[in-house]
N, C-alpha and C positions, 0 to 999 in steps of 0.2 A: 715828355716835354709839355709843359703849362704854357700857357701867355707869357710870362713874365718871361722864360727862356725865350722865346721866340722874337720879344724887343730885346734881348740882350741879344743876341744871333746879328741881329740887324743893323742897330746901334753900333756894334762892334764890327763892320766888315772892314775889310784892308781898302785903303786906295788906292786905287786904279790908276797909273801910267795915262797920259792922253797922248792923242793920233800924231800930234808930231813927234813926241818922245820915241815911239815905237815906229817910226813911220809908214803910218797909216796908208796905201796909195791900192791905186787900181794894176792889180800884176798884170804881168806883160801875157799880148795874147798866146793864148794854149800853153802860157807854165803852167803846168800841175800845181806849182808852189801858189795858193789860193786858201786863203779865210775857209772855205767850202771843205776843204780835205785837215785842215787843219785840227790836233787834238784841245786848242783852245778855243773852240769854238762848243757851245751848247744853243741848241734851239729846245725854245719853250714848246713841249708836246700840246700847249691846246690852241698855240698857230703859229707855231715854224718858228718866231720871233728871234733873233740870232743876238748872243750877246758873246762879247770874248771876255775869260779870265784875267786878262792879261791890262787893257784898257779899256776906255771910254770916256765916250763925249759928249756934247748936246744933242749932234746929229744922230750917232749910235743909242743913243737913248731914246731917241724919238724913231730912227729910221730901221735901226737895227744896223747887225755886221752883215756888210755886203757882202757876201760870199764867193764874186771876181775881186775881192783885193787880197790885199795882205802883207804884213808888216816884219820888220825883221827877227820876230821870235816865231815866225812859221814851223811849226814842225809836226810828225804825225808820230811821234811816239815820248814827246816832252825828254829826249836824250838828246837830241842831236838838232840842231836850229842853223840849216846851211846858210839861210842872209846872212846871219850875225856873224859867221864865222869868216865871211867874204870881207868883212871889215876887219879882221884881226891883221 
């Protein structure tokens, strides 16, 4: 990989879903079901910084993913999303 792949990498990322489309909230106390356990969640290794796959905002961009919420593509194995399925 050069430079030039690396602005094509970037240039080219998919758009992200924002907080009300997925909606974004603070889960209910003691669900498991939390941003934290969640397979779309990565944190940046040189300071935790949480972002999700899935969307993003102004706030998540500045704040990061809060790791007590979470939105209705919650899942910890990207098969099975029980919020979403609560709406079917």
């Amino acid at each position: 990989m050069n430079l030039d792949d690396y602005h094509s990498l970037i240039n080219n990322r998919p758009i992200k879903a924002d907080a009300e489309e997925v909606d974004y909230e603070p889960a209910p106390e003691g669900s498991a079901m939390r941003c934290a356990s969640c397979i779309h969640l990565y944190r940046r290794a040189t300071d935790g910084f949480g972002v999700c796959e899935i969307f993003r905002d102004e706030q998540t961009d500045e704040e990061g993913i809060d790791p007590a919420y979470r939105c209705k593509f919650w899942s910890v194995d990207g098969e099975v999303m029980p919020l979403l399925e609560e709406e079917s």
